[in-house]
Backbone as CSV, one residue per row, in Angstrom:
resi,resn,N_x,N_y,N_z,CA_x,CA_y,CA_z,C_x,C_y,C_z
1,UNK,-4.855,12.369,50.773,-3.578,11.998,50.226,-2.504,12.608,51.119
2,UNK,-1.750,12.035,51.778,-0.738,12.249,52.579,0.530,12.644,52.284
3,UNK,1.677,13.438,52.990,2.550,13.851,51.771,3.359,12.669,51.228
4,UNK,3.917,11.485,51.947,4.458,11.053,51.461,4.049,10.078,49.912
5,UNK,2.858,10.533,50.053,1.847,9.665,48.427,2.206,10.681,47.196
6,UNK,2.321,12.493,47.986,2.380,13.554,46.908,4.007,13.504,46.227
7,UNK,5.205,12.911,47.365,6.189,12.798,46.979,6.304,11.784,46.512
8,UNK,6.290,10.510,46.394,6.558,9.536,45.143,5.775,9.779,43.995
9,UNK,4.415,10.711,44.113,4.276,10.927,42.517,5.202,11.637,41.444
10,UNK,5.277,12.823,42.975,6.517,13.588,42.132,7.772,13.340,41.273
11,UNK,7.967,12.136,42.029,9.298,11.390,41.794,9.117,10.476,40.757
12,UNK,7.943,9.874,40.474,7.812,8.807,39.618,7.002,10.020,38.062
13,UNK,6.824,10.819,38.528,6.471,11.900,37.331,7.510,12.537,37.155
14,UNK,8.609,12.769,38.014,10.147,13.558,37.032,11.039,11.977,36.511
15,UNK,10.371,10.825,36.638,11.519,10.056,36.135,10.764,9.341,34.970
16,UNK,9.494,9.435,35.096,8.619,9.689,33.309,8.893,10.612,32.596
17,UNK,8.986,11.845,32.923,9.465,13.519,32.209,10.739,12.879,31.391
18,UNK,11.692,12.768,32.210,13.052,12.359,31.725,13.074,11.321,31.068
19,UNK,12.500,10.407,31.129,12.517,9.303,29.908,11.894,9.325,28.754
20,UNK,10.418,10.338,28.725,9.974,10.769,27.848,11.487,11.702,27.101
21,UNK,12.103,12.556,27.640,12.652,13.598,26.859,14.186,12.848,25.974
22,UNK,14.333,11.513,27.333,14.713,11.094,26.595,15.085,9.947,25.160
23,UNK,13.336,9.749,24.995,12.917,9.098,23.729,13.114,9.972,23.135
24,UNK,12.470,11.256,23.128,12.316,12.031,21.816,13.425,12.558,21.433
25,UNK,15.045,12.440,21.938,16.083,12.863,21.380,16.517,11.553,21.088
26,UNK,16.543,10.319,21.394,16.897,9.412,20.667,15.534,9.516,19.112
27,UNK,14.868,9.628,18.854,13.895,9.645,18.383,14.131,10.777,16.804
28,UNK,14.510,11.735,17.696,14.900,13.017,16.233,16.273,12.581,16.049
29,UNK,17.228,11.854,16.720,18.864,11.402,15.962,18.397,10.571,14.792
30,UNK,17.189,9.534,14.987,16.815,8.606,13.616,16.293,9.583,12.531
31,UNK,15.387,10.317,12.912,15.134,11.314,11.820,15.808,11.883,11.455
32,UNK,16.639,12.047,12.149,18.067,13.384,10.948,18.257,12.627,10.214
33,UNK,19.027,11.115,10.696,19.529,10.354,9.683,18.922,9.928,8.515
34,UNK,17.260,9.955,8.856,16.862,9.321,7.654,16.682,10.387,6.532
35,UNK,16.485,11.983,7.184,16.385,12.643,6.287,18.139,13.355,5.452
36,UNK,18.499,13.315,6.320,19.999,13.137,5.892,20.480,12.150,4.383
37,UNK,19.692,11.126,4.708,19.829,10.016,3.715,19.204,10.031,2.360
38,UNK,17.754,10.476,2.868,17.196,11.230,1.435,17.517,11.919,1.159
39,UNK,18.054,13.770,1.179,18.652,14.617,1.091,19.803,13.852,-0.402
40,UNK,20.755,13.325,0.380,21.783,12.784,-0.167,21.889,11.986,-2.051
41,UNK,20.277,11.269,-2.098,19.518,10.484,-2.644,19.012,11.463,-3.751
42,UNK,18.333,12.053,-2.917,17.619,13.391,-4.184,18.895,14.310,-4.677
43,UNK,19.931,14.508,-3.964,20.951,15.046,-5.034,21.212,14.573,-5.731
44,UNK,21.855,13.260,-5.927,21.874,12.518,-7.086,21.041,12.075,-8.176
45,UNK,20.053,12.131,-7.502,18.969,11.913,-8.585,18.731,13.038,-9.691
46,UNK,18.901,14.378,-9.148,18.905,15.908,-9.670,19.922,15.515,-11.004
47,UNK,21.470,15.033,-10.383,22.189,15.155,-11.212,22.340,14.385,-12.258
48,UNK,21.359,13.004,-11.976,21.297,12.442,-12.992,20.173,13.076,-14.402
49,UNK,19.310,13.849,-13.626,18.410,14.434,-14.705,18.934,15.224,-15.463
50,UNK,19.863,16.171,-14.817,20.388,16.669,-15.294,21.456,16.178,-16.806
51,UNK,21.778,15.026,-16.314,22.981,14.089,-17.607,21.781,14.156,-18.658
52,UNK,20.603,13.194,-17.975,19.322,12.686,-18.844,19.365,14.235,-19.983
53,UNK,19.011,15.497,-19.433,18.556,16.223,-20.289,19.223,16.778,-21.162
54,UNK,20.830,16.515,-20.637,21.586,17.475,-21.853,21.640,16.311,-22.861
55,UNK,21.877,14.553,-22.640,21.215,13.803,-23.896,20.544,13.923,-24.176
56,UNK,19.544,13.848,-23.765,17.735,14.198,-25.015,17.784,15.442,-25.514
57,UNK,18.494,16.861,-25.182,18.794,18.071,-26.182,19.924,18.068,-27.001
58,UNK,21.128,17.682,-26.953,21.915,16.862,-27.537,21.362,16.749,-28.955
59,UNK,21.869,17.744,-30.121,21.634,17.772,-31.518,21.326,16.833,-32.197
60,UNK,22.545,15.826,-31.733,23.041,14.393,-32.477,22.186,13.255,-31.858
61,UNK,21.154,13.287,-30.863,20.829,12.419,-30.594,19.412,13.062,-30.971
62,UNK,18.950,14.096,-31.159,17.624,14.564,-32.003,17.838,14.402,-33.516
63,UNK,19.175,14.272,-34.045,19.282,13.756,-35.569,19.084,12.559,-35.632
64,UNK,19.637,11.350,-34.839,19.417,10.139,-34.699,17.885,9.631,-34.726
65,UNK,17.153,10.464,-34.063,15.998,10.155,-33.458,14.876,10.446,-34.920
66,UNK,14.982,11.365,-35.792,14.844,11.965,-36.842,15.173,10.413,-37.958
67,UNK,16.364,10.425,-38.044,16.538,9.764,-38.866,16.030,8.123,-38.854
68,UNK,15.718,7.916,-37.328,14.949,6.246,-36.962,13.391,6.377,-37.937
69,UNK,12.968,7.945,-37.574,11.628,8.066,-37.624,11.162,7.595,-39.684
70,UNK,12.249,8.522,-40.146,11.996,7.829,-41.680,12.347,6.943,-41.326
């Protein structure tokens, strides 16, 4: 292998390196976002359980519930 065979590998292996590195930062910008997005999703969802539970402990809606049952 002659040098000029050792230098275009070189060259064609730092311009794979760099395109590899630069998939994987285009690559983790989609993942932030998507986890960004769930993040966002599951807070709300929290806070809706939260509504959910203070109705179902909610006195007046355990009297209601009482009073369906007779």
């Amino acid at each position: 292998m002659g040098p000029f065979e050792i230098a275009a590998i070189a060259i064609i292996g730092a311009f794979a390196i760099s395109g590899y590195k630069e998939y994987n930062k285009r690559h983790d910008n989609m993942d932030s976002k998507a986890v960004d997005e769930l993040k966002t999703e599951l807070e709300r969802l929290k806070d809706r359980v939260v509504t959910l539970e203070k109705i179902v402990t909610d006195k007046s809606y355990q009297l209601g519930d009482e009073i369906e049952r007779l």
